[in-house]
C-alpha positions in Angstrom: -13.6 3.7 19.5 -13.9 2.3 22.5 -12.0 3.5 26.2 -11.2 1.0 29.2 -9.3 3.0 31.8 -7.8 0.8 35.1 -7.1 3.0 37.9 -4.7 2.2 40.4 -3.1 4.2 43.4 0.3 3.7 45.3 1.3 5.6 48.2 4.6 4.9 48.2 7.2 3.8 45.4 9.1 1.9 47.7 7.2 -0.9 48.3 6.9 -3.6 45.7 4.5 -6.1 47.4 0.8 -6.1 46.9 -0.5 -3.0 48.3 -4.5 -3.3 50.0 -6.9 -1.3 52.2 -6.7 2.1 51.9 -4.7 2.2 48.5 -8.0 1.2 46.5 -8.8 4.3 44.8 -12.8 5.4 44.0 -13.0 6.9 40.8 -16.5 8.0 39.1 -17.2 10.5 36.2 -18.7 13.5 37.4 -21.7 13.9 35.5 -21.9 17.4 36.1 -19.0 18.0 34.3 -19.6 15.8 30.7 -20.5 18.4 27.7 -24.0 17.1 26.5 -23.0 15.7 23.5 -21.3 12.7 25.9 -23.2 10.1 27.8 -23.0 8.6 30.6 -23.9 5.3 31.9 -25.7 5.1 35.7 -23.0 3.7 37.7 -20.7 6.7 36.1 -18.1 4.1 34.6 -18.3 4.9 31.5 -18.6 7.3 28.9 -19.5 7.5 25.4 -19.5 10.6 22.4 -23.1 10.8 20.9 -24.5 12.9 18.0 -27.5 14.2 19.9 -26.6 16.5 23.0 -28.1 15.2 26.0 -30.5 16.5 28.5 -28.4 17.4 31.0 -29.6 20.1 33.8 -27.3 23.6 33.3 -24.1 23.5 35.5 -21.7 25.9 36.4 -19.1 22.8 36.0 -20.0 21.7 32.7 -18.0 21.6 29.7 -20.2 23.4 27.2 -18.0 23.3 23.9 -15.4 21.1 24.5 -16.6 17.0 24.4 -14.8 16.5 27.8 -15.4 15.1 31.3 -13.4 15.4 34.1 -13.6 12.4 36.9 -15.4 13.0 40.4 -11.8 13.0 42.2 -9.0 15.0 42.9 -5.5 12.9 42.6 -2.5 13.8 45.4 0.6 12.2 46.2 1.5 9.2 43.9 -1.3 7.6 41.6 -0.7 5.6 38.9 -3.8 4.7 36.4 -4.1 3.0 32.7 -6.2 3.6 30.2 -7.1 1.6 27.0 -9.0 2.2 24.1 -10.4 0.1 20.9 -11.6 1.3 17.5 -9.7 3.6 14.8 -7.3 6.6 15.6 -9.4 9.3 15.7 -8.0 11.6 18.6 -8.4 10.8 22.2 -7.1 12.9 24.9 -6.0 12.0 28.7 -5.6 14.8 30.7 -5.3 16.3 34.0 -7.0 19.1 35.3 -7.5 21.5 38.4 -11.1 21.4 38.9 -11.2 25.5 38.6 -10.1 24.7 34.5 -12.9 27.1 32.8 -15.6 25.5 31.2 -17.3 27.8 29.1 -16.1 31.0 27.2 -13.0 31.3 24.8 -13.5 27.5 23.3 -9.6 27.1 22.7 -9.4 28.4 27.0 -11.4 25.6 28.2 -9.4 23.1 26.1 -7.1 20.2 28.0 -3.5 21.4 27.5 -4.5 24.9 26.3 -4.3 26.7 29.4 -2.1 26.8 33.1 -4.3 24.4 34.8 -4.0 21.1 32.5 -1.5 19.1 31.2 -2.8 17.0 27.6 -1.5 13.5 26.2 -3.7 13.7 22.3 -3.9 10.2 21.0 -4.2 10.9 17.0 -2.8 9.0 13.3 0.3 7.3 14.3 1.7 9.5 17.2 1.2 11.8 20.3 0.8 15.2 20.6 1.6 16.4 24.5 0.3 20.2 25.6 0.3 22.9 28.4 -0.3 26.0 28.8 -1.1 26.4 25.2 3.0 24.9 24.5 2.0 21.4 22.0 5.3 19.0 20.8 4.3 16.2 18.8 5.7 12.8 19.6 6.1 10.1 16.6 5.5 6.0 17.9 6.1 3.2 15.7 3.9 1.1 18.4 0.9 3.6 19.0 -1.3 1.3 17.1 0.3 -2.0 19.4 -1.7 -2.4 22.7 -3.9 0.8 22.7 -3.1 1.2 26.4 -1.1 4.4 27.9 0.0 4.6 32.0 -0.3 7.7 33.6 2.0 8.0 36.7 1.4 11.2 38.8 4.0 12.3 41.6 2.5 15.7 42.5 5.4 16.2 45.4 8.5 15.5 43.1 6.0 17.8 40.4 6.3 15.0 37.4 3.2 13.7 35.5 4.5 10.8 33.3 2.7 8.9 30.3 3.9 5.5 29.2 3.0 2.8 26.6 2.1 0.0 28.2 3.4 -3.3 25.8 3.3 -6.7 26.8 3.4 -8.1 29.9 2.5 -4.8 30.8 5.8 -3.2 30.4 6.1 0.3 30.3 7.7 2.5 27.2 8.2 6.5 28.5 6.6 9.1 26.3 6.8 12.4 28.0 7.2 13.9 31.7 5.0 17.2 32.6 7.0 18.8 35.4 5.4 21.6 37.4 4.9 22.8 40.6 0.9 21.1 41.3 -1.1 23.3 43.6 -4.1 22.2 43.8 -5.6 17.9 43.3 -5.5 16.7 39.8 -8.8 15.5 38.6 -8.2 12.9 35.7 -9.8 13.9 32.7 -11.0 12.5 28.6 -11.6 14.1 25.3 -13.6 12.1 23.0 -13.2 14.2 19.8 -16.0 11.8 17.7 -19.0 10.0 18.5 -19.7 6.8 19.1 -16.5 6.4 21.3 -16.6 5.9 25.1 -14.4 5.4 27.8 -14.7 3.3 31.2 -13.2 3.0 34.2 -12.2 -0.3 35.9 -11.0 0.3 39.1 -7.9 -1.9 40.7 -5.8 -2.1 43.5 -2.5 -3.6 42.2 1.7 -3.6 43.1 3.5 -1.0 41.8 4.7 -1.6 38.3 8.5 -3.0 38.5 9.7 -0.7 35.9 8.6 2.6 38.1 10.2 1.1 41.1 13.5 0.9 39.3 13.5 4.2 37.4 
């Protein structure tokens, strides 16, 4: 199973032309996070689940259970990234997390979507299952097999944390809206629940999708 995530950031939902400059958004896995039995590449774009742990120095950061990684950079404001996978349905998470999210300990604790400070979209079979805060719902989609790509829109003022199936032409299908009160910057964040599946990140500085502008 294979991961492609595009990142892309907005400032401002109002404007539907091309935005440049500053809006570019730098995005890099943070190695010091990734549990050993995930690798990562040198330019930290891409991870991938492997059978052998790797050698990775001891970090009060690391995820020592839980095959997750958490990316380098805290999210604020609007942001608005994709991500896209290949391979079978085997359980993939996209998350969110505060960066203070425990990573060792009670196994079930340091889990995306299991505690207060992460909010879970589980990619699994022929469905979704969203979770916080230890609270799960399972969502049933007829097109989860279709384009393998999800949105993630983030609005930490308004408090809303939105997933969408991306279809063609890249339109956008709602799945779920987290609404909380965000605190703190929300550091993107991947399960990879079976080796020999990786993710990368391909960063991009686009317009706003026309169907977020009009919601």
């Amino acid at each position: 199973m294979a991961l492609f995530v595009f990142a892309r950031t907005y400032y401002s939902l109002l404007y539907e032309e091309k935005q440049t400059g500053n809006n570019s958004c730098e995005f890099s896995l943070d190695p010091n996070t990734a549990q050993k039995n995930l690798l990562l590449s040198e330019d930290k774009l891409t991870v991938t689940g492997e059978s052998e742990e790797q050698q990775y120095p001891d970090h009060k950061d690391r995820f020592m259970d839980q095959p997750q990684v958490l990316s380098s950079t805290g999210l604020t404001g609007r942001c608005y990234w994709e991500v896209q996978w290949t391979g079978r349905w085997r359980g993939v998470d996209i998350a969110v997390s505060y960066k203070i999210i425990r990573q060792r300990g009670d196994r079930e604790e340091c889990e995306f979507g299991h505690n207060d400070q992460s909010w879970r979209l589980r990619i699994v079979g022929g469905g979704y299952f969203v979770c916080h805060n230890k609270r799960q719902t399972y969502l049933s989609s007829t097109s989860v097999s279709g384009s393998g790509r999800v949105g993630v829109f983030l609005d930490s003022e308004a408090g809303a944390l939105s997933f969408y199936e991306v279809g063609s032409g890249g339109k956008l299908f709602h799945i779920y809206t987290f609404t909380s009160s965000f605190t703190e910057p929300l550091f993107p964040g991947f399960g990879l629940w079976y080796e020999y599946s990786a993710l990368t990140w391909m960063e991009e500085s686009l317009e706003i999708p026309g169907s977020l502008v009009n919601e």
